[in-house]
C-alpha positions as CSV (number, residue, x, y, z in Angstrom):
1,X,167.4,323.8,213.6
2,X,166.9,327.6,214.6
3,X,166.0,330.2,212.0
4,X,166.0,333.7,213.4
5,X,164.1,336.3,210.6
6,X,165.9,339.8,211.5
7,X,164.9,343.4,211.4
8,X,161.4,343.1,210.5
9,X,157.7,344.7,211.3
10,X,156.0,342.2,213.8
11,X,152.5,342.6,213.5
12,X,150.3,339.6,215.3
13,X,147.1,340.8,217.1
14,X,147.4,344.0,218.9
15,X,150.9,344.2,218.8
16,X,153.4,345.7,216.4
17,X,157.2,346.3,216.2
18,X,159.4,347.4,213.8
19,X,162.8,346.4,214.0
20,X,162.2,343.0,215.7
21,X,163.0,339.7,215.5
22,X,161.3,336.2,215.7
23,X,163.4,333.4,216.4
24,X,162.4,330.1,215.3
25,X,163.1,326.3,216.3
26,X,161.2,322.8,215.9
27,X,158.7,324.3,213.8
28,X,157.1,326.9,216.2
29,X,157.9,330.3,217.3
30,X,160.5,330.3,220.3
31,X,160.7,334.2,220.9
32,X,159.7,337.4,219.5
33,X,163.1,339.5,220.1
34,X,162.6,343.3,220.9
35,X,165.2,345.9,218.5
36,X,166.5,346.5,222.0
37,X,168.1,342.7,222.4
38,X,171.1,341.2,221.3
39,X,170.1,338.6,218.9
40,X,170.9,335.3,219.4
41,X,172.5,332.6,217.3
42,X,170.6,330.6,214.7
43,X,171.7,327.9,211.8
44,X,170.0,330.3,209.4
45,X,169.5,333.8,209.6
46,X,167.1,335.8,207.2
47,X,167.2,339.7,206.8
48,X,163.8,340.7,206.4
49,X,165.1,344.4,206.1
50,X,161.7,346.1,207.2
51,X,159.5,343.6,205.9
52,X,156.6,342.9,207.4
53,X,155.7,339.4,209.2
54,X,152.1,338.6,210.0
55,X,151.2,335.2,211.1
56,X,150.2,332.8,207.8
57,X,146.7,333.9,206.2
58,X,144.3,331.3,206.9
59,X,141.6,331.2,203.4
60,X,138.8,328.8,204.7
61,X,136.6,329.5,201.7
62,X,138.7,328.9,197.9
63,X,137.3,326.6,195.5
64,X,140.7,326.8,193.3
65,X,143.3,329.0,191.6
66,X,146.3,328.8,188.7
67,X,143.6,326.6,186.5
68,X,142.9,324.1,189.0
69,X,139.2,323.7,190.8
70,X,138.9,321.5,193.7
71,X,136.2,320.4,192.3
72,X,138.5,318.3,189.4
73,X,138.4,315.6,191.7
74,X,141.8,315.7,191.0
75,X,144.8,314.9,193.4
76,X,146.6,316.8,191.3
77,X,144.4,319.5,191.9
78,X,144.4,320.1,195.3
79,X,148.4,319.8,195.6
80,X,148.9,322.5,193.0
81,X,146.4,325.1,194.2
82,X,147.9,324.3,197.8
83,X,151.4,325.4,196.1
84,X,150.1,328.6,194.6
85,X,148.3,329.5,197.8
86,X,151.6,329.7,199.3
87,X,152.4,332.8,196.8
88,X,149.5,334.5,198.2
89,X,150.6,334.3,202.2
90,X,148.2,331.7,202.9
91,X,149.3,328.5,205.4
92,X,145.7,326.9,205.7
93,X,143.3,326.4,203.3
94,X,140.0,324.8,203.7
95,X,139.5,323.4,200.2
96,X,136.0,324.3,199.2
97,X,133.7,322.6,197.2
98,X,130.7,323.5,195.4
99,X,127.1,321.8,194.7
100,X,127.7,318.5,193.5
101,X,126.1,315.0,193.0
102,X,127.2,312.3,196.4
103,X,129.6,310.3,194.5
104,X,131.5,313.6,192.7
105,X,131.8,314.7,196.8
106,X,132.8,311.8,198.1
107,X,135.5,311.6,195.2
108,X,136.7,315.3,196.1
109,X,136.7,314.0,199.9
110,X,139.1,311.3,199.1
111,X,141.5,313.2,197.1
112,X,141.7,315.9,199.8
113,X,142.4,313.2,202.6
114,X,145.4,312.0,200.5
115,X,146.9,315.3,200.1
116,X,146.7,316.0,203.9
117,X,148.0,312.5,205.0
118,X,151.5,312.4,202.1
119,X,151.6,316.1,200.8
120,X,152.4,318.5,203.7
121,X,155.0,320.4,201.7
122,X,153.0,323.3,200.9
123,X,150.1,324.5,202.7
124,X,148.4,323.1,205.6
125,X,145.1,321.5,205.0
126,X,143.0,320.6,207.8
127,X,139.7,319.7,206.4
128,X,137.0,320.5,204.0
129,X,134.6,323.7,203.1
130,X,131.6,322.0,202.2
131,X,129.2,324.7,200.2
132,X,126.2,323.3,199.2
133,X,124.2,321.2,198.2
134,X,122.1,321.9,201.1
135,X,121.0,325.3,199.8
136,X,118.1,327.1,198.4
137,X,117.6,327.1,194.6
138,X,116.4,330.8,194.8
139,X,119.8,331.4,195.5
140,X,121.7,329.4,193.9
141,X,123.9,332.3,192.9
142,X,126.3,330.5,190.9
143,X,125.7,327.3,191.9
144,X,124.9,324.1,189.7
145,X,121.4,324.2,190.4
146,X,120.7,320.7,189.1
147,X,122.7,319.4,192.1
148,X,120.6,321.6,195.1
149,X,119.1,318.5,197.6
150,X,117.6,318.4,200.8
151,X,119.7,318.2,203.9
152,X,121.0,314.9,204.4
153,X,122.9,314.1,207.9
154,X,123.8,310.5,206.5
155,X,125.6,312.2,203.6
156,X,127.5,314.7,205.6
157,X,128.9,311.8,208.3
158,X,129.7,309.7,205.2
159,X,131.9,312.7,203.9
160,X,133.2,313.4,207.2
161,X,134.0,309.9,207.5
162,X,136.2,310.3,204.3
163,X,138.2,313.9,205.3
164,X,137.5,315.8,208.0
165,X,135.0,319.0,207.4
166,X,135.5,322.3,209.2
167,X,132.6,324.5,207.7
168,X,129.6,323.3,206.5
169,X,127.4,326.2,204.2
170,X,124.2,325.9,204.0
171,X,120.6,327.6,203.6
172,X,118.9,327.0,207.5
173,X,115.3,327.7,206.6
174,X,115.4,324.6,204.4
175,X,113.0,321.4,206.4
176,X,115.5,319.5,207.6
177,X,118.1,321.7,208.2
178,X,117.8,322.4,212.0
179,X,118.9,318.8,212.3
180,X,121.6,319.2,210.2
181,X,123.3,321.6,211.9
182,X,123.0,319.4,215.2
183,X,124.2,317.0,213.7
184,X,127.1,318.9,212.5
185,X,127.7,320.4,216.0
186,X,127.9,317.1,217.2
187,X,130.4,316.0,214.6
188,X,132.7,319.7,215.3
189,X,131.6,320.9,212.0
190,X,131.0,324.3,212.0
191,X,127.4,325.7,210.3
192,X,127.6,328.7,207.9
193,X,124.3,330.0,206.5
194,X,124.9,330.6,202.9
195,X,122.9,330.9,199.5
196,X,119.8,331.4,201.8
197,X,116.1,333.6,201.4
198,X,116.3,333.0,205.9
199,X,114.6,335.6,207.5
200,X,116.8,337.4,210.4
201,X,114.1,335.2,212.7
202,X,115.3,332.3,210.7
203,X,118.9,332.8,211.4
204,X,118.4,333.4,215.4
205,X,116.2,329.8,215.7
206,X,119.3,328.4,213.1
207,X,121.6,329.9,215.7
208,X,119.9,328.0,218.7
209,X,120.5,325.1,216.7
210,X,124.5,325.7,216.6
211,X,125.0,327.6,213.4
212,X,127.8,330.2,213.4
213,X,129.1,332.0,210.4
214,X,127.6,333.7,207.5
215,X,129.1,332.9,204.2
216,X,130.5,335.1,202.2
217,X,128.9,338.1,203.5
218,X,126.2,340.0,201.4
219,X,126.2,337.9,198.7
220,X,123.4,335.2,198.0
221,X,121.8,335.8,201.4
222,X,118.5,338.4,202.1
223,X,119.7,341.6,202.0
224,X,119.1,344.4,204.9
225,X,115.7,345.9,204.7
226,X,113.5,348.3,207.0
227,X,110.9,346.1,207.6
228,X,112.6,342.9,207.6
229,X,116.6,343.2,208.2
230,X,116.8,339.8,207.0
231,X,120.4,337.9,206.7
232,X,122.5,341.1,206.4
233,X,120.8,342.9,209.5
234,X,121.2,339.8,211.2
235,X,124.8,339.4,210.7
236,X,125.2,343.5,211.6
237,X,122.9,342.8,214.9
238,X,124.4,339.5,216.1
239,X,127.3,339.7,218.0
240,X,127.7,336.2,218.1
241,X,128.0,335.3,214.7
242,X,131.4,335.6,212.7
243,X,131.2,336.9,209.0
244,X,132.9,335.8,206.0
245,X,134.0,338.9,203.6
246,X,135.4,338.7,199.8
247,X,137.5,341.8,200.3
248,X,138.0,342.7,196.4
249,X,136.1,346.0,196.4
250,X,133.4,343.9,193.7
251,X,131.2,341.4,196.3
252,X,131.2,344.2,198.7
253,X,131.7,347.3,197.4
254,X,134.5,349.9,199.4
255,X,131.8,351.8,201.5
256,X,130.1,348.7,202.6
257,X,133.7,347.3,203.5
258,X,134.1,351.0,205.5
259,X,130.9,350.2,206.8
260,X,132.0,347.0,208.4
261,X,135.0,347.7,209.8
262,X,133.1,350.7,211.8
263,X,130.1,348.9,213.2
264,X,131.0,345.0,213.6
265,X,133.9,344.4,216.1
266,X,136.6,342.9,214.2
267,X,136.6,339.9,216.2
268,X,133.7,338.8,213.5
269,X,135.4,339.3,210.8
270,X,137.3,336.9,208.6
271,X,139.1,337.8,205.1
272,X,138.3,335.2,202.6
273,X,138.9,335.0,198.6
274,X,136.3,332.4,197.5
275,X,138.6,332.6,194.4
276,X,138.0,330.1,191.9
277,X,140.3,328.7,189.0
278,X,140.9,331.7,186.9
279,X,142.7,332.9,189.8
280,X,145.8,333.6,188.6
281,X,145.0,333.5,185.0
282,X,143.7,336.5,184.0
283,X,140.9,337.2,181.8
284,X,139.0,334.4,179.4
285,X,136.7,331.5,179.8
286,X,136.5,328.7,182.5
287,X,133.9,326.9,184.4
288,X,133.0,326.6,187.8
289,X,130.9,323.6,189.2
290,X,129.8,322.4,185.4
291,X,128.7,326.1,184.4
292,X,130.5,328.4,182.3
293,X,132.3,331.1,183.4
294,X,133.2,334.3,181.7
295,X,136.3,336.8,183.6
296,X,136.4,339.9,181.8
297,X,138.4,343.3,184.1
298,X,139.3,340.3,186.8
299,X,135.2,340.3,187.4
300,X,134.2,336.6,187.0
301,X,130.5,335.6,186.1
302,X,128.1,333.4,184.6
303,X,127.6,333.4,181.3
304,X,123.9,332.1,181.3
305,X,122.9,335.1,184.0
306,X,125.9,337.4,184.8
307,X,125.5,336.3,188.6
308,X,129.0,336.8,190.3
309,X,130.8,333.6,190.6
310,X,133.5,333.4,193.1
311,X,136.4,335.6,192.5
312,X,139.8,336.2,191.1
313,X,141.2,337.5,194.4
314,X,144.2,337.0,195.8
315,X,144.7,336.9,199.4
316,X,147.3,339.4,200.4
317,X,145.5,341.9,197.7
318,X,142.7,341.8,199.4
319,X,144.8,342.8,202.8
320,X,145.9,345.5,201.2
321,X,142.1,346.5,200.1
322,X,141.2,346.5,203.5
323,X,144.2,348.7,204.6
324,X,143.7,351.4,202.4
325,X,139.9,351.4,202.2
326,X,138.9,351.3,205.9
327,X,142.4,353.1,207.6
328,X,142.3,350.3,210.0
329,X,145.7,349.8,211.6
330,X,147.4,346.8,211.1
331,X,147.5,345.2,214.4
332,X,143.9,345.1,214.1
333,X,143.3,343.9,210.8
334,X,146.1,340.6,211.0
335,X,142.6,339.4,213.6
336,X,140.7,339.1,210.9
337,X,143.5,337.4,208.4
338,X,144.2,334.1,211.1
339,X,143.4,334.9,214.3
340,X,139.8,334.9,214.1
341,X,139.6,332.0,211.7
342,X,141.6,329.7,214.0
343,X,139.7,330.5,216.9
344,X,136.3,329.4,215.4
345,X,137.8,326.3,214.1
346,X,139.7,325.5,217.2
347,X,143.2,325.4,216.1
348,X,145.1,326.1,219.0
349,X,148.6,328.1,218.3
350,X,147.8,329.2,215.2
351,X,147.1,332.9,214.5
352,X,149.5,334.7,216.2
353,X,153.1,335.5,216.6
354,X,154.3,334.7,220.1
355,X,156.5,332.4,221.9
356,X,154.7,328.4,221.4
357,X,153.1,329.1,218.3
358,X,153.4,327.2,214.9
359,X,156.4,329.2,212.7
360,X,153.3,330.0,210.0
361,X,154.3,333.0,208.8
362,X,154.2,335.5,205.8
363,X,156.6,338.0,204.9
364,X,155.2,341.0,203.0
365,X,156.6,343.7,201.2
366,X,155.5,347.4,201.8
367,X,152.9,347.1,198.9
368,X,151.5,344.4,200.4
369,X,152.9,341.5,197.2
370,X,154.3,338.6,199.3
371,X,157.8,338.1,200.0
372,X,158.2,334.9,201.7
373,X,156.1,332.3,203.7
374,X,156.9,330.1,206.4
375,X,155.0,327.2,207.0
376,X,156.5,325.4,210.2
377,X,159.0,326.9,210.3
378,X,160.2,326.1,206.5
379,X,160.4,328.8,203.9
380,X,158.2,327.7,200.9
381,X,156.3,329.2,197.8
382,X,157.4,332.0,196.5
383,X,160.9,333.7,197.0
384,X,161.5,337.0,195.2
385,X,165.1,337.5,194.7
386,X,166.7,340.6,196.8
């Protein structure tokens, strides 16, 4: 079946037409069709009328939305915050989990496996976030604290074993974990530091190791200093070293989001929400990981110490964020929405809009709400009548 989307703003990496068309067939993208051209034939034709179509977000850090927590250890669960990602423009998800006890992970694992081998109707799911419980209890932020172990390679193969991790986030000055992160590289899990009091000395011998992201960025990690530039510096400094960002104007304030989109090339950066069940909602209570939570102004935190606990954000708000804060063009910023993600997991044909790529797309209205989104080609989520 061919599906051509008409007369919309193609923006993909460095490129951006208005006017264009993508024409679609077996799931991938089979051309991107210049204003210029006649437009060929197609079993279903969609008139985007301006719209713009960026490739499908990719959010490799979200521990739940609408209600649901992937940490429910719910089947359930994971199919319905896979559906409401869909409404936010994002095709992948890495379902992220929080600090746990073994058997409450291992549960989590298995229900996430099941979704990815019988639910492929909404968004694609190609393996686990694993956050914690390899961190460090001075940072727990708003992790469950009475779940914080030492680094364990035989429980992160017996998880893998179970569903296939992508990111593993965890503190690297902690004994032990060195070897974990080998063992991870061996195993084509990538190492985030996260929830960490590292030194920017401890991230560069973590690095040697195979470590390669910072987890959401600023938060829970050793801030920049003058005499010790710690995890922040460290992330600033290292050109190697790709950096998650919460884009809500709360976990990093608008300058410091200004800030990043002038000195670190945006081939380092990757939008994520890190939203948690009361996406969605609103204000009111919830809990995240067995604490409370109390969202008050969209702002979630704990109760017990007002710590920031994941967010409320959705995706294609925070695109628009970064649009209007930092000025960036467009072109530039879609890098940091898939691009950039699928190139550190190794997803090939992901990420862009070109001839051979998968049909994950996201069709956006001027103020950035979501319109449509493709996932293989297939329109799913929501569908805002014309």
């Amino acid at each position: 079946m061919k599906t051509l989307i008409r007369h919309a703003r193609i923006v993909s990496p460095d490129f951006d037409s208005d006017g264009a068309s993508l024409l679609l067939e077996n799931g991938r993208i089979h051309s991107v069709i210049d204003p210029r051209e006649p437009l060929p034939d197609a079993d279903l034709v969609i008139e985007a009328a301006g719209r713009i179509a960026m490739p499908g977000f990719f959010d490799i850090h979200s521990h739940g939305a609408d209600g649901h927590d992937v940490c429910d250890a719910s089947p359930d669960a994971i199919r319905q915050i896979a559906r409401r990602k869909l409404d936010e423009g994002v095709t992948t998800w890495l379902p992220t989990t929080l600090t746990q006890p073994p058997d409450k992970l291992e549960e989590i694992a298995g229900n996430c496996a099941a979704y990815i081998l019988v639910n492929p109707e909404f968004c694609r799911i190609p393996g686990l976030h694993i956050e914690g419980p390899f961190i460090n209890p001075k940072n727990a932020g708003a992790q469950n604290p009475h779940f914080i172990r030492p680094p364990d390679p035989a429980e992160l193969a017996r998880l893998h074993s179970i569903c296939p991790i992508r990111i593993l986030s965890l503190a690297p000055e902690l004994p032990g974990a060195h070897e974990l992160i080998r063992v991870a590289a061996l195993l084509d899990i990538v190492t985030s530091a996260a929830h960490t009091s590292a030194s920017a000395a401890d991230i560069g011998t973590a690095k040697a190791a195979g470590l390669t992201h910072l987890t959401h960025f600023g938060n829970a990690m050793t801030p920049l200093h003058h005499r010790e530039i710690g995890v922040v510096g460290a992330g600033l400094l290292d050109d190697s070293l790709k950096l998650e960002i919460i884009c809500d104007g709360i976990h990093l304030c608008p300058a410091m989001l200004r800030l990043l989109f002038k000195l670190v090339p945006i081939d380092r950066l990757m939008l994520i929400t890190d939203s948690i069940a009361a996406s969605w909602l609103g204000d009111g209570e919830t809990t995240l990981g067995g604490c409370s939570v109390s969202v008050k102004n969209g702002i979630a935190r704990l109760k017990e110490s007002g710590a920031l606990a994941g967010s409320t954000l959705r995706y294609h708000d925070g695109v628009k964020n970064v649009f209007e804060i930092t000025g960036q063009p467009l072109h530039q910023i879609v890098k940091t929405t898939s691009w950039n993600q699928a190139q550190s997991l190794g997803l090939a044909h992901f990420g862009k809009l070109e001839p051979g790529f998968h049909a994950d797309i996201v069709l956006l209205n001027d103020d950035f709400s979501v319109w449509k989104t493709f996932v293989g080609g297939k329109s799913l989520g929501v569908d805002i009548p014309e």
